[in-house]
VMD Tcl script that draws the C-alpha trace (Angstrom):
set ca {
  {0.00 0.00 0.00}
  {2.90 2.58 0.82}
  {4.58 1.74 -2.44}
  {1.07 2.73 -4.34}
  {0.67 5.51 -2.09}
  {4.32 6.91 -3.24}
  {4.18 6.12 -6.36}
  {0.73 7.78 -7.17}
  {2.15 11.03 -5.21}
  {5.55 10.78 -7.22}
  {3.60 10.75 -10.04}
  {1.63 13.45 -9.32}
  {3.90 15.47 -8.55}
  {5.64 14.80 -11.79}
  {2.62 15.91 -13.91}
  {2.27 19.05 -11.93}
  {5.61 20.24 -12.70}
  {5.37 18.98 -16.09}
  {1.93 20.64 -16.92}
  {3.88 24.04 -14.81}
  {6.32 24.12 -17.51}
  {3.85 23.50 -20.44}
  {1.33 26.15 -18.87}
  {4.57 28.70 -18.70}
  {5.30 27.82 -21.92}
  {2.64 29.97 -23.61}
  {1.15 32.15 -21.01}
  {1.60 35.63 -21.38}
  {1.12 36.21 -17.61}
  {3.89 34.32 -16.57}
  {6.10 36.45 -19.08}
  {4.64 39.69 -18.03}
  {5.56 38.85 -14.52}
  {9.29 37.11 -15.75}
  {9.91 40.26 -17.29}
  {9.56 42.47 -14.49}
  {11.32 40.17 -12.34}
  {14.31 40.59 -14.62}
  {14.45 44.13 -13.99}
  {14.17 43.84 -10.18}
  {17.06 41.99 -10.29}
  {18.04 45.12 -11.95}
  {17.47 47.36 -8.96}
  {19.00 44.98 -7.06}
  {22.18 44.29 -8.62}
  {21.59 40.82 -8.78}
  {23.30 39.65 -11.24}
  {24.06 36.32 -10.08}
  {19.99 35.92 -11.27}
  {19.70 37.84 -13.82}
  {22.79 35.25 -15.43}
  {20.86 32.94 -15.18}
  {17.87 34.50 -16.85}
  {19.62 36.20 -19.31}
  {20.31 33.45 -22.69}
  {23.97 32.85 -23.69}
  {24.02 35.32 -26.66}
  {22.04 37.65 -24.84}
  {22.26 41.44 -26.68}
  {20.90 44.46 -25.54}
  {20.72 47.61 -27.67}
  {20.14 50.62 -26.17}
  {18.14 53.59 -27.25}
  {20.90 55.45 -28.67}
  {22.23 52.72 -30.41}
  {25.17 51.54 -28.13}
  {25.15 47.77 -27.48}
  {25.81 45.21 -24.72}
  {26.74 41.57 -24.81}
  {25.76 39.56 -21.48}
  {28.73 39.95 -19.95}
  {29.40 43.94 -20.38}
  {25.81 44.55 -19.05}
  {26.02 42.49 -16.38}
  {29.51 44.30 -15.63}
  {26.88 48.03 -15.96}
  {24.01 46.35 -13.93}
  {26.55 45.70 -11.23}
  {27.68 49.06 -11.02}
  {24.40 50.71 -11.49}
  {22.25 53.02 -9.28}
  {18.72 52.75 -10.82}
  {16.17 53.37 -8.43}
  {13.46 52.11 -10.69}
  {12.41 50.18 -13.89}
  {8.76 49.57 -13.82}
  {7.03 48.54 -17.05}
  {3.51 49.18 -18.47}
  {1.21 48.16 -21.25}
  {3.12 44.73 -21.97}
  {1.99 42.76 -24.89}
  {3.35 39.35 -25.58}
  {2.90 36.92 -28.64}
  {3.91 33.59 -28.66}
  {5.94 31.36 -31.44}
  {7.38 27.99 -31.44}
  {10.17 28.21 -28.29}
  {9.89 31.95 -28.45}
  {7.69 34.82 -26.97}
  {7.85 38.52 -27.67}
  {6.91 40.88 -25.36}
  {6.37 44.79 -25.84}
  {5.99 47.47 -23.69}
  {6.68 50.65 -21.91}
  {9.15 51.19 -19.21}
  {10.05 53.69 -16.83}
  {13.26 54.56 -15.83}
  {15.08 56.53 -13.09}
  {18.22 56.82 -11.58}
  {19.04 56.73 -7.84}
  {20.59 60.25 -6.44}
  {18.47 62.76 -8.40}
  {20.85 61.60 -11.45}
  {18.03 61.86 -14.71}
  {17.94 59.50 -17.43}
  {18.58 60.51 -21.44}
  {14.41 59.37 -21.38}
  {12.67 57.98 -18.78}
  {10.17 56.54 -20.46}
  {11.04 54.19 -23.51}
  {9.32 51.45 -25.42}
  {10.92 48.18 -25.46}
  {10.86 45.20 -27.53}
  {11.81 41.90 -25.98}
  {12.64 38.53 -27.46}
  {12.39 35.23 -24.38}
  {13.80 31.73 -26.05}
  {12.22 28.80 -23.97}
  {15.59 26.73 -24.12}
  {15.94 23.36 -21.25}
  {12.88 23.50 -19.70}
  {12.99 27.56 -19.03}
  {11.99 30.85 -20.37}
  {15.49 33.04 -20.85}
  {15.86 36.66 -22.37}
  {18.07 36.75 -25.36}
  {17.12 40.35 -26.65}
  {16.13 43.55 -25.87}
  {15.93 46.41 -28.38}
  {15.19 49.87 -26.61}
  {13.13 52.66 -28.63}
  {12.98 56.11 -27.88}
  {10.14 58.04 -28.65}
  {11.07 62.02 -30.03}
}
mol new
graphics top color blue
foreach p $ca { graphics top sphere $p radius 0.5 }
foreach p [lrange $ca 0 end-1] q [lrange $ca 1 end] { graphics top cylinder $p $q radius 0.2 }
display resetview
């Protein structure tokens, strides 16, 4: 009876994690709220997690057209002072292994220090690559 009883919870368990992943997998709620995340790692200077959650080839262009591999924004997250990064109106579409989200996002420095534009528009490519949702892209817009 113990053996049943284990094995029926093992294999629950098993199924919920599997149907967590496949409900992840195309819910645009769960991207919305991975995408903020990423930037709260921001804040923090996490970037231990954001590593993690950031997809080898990761490339981020900024709205002036400078651009960052992983590593050298990881290097500028780490000495950063932003004091917020909050986004708005997110949108995300869903493709085989890949979702793209795009929004709004707010932007301020720590210290009274201003940003070039604190609010930009955003375009965001997530790669679902072993099991997990990673960003590989984001493409900044500013808006004259």
């Amino acid at each position: 009876m113990r053996l049943i009883i284990s094995f029926v919870t093992i294999l629950f368990l098993f199924n919920s994690v599997l149907m967590g992943q496949q409900n992840n997998k195309t819910d645009s709620s769960f991207i919305i709220q991975l995408n903020q995340e990423i930037d709260n790692y921001v804040l923090k200077r996490d970037t231990a997690s954001l590593a993690k959650l950031y997809a080898e080839g990761f490339v981020l262009k900024h709205g002036d057209s400078r651009t960052d591999r992983k590593s050298a924004w990881l290097t500028a997250v780490a000495k950063s002072n932003y004091s917020v990064r909050q986004h708005d109106s997110v949108k995300v579409e869903f493709h085989t292994n890949v979702a793209i989200a795009k929004g709004k996002m707010l932007v301020q420095k720590s210290g009274g220090e201003t940003t070039a534009v604190p609010y930009r528009s955003y375009i965001r490519l997530f790669i679902f690559r072993n099991n997990r949702w990673q960003l590989l892209s984001h493409h900044t817009i500013y808006h004259q």
